[in-house]
Short mmCIF file of the C-alpha atoms (twelve columns), coordinates in Angstrom:
data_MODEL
# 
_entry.id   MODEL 
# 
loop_
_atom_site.group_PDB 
_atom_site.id 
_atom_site.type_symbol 
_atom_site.label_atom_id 
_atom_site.label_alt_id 
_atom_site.label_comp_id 
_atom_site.label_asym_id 
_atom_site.label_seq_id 
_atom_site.Cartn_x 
_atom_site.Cartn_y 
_atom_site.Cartn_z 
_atom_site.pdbx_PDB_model_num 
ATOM 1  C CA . UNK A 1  -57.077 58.860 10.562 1 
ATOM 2  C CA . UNK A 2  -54.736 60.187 8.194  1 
ATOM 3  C CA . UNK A 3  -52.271 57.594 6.281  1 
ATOM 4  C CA . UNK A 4  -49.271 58.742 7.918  1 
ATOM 5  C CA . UNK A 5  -50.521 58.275 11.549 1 
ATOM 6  C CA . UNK A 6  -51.774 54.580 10.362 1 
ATOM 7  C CA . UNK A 7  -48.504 53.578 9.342  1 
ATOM 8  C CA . UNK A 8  -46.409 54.982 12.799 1 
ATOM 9  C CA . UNK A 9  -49.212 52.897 14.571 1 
ATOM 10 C CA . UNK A 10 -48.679 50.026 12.539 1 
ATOM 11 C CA . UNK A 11 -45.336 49.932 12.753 1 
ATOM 12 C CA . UNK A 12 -45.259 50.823 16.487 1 
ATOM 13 C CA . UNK A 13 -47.554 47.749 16.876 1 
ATOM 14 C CA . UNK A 14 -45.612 45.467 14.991 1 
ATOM 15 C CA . UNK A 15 -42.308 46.354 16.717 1 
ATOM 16 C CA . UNK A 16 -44.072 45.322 20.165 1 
ATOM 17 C CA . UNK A 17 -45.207 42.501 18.331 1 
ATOM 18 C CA . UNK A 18 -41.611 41.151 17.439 1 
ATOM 19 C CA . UNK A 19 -40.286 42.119 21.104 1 
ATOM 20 C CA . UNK A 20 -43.315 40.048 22.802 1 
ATOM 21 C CA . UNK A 21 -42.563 37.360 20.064 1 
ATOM 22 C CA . UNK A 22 -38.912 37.352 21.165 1 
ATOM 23 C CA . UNK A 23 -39.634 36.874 24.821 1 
ATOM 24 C CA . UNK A 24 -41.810 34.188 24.349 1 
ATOM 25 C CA . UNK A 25 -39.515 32.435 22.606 1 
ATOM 26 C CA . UNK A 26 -36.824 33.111 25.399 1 
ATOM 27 C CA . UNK A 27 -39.311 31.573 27.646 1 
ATOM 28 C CA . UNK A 28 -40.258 28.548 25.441 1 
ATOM 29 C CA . UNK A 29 -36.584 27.996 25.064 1 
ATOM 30 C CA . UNK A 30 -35.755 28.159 28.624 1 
ATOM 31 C CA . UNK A 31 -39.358 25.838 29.978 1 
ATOM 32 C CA . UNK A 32 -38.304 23.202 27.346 1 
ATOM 33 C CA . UNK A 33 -33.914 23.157 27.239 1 
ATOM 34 C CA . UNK A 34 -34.559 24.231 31.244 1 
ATOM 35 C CA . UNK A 35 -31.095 27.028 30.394 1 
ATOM 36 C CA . UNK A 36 -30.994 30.264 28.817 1 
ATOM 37 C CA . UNK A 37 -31.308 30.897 24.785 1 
ATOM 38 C CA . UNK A 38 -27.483 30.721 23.400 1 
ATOM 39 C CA . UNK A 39 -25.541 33.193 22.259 1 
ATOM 40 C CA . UNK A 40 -22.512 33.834 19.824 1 
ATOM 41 C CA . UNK A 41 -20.420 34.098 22.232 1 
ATOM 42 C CA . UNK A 42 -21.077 31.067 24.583 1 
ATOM 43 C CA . UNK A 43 -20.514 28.728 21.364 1 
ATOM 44 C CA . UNK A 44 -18.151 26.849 21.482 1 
ATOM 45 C CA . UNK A 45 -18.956 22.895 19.792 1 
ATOM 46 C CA . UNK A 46 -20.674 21.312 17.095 1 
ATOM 47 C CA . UNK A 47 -24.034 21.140 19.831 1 
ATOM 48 C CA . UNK A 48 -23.687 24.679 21.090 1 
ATOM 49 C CA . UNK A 49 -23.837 25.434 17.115 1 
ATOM 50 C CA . UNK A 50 -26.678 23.888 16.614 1 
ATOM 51 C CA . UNK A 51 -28.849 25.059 19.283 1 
ATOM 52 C CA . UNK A 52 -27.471 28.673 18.063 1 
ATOM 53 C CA . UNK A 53 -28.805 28.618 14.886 1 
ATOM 54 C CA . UNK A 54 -31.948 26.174 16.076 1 
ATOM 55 C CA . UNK A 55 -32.406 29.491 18.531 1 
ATOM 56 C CA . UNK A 56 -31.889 31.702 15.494 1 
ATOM 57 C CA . UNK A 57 -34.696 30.554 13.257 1 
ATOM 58 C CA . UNK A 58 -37.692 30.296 16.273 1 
ATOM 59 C CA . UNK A 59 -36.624 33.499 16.810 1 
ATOM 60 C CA . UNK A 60 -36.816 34.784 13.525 1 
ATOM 61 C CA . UNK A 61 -39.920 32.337 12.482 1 
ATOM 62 C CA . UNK A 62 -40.977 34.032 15.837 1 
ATOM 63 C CA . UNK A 63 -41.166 37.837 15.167 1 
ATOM 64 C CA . UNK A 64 -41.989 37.388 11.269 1 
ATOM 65 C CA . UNK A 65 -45.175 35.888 12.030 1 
ATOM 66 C CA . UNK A 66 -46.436 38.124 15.181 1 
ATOM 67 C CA . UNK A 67 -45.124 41.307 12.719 1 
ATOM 68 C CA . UNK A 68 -47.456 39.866 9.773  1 
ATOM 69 C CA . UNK A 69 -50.611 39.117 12.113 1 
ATOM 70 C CA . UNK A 70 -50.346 42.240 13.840 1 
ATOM 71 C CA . UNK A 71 -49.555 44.477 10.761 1 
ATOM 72 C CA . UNK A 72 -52.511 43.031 8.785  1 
ATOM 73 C CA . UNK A 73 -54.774 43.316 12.090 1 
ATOM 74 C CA . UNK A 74 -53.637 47.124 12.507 1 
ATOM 75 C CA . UNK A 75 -54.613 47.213 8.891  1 
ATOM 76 C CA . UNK A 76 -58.459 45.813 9.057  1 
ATOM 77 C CA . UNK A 77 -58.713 48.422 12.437 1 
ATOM 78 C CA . UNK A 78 -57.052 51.579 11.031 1 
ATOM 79 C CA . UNK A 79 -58.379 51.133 7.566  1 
ATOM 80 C CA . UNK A 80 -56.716 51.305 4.397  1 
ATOM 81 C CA . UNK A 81 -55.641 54.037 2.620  1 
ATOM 82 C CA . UNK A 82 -57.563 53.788 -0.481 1 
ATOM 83 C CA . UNK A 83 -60.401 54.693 1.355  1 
# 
């Protein structure tokens, strides 16, 4: 597999990776605070702050790690390209 086609793969696998890491945030969020994930707009105290950026970094803790473990997976199938 050329390197080119490797890469679009990986990437197309780690984008899926961050969207299913996204959702199942949404849904931890919502089985453990029983409402929705907040958003900018809803904001509107000192609470409603801190949930918002408590939401912000799962979600970004979220998708950094699923992109990491799935790019280095796609890696050890595809192959690298020194080789």
């Amino acid at each position: 597999m050329n390197a080119v086609l490797r890469r679009m793969v990986a990437a197309a696998a780690a984008a899926a990776a961050a969207v299913a890491a996204r959702q199942a945030a949404e849904l931890g969020w919502t089985l453990v605070k029983d409402e929705p994930p907040p958003t900018a707009e809803g904001v509107r105290g000192d609470t409603e702050l801190r949930d918002l950026l408590l939401w912000s970094a799962i979600v970004a803790g979220a998708v950094v790690i699923a992109r990491k473990v799935v790019s280095q997976r796609a890696e050890e199938l595809l192959g690298s390209d020194d080789g």
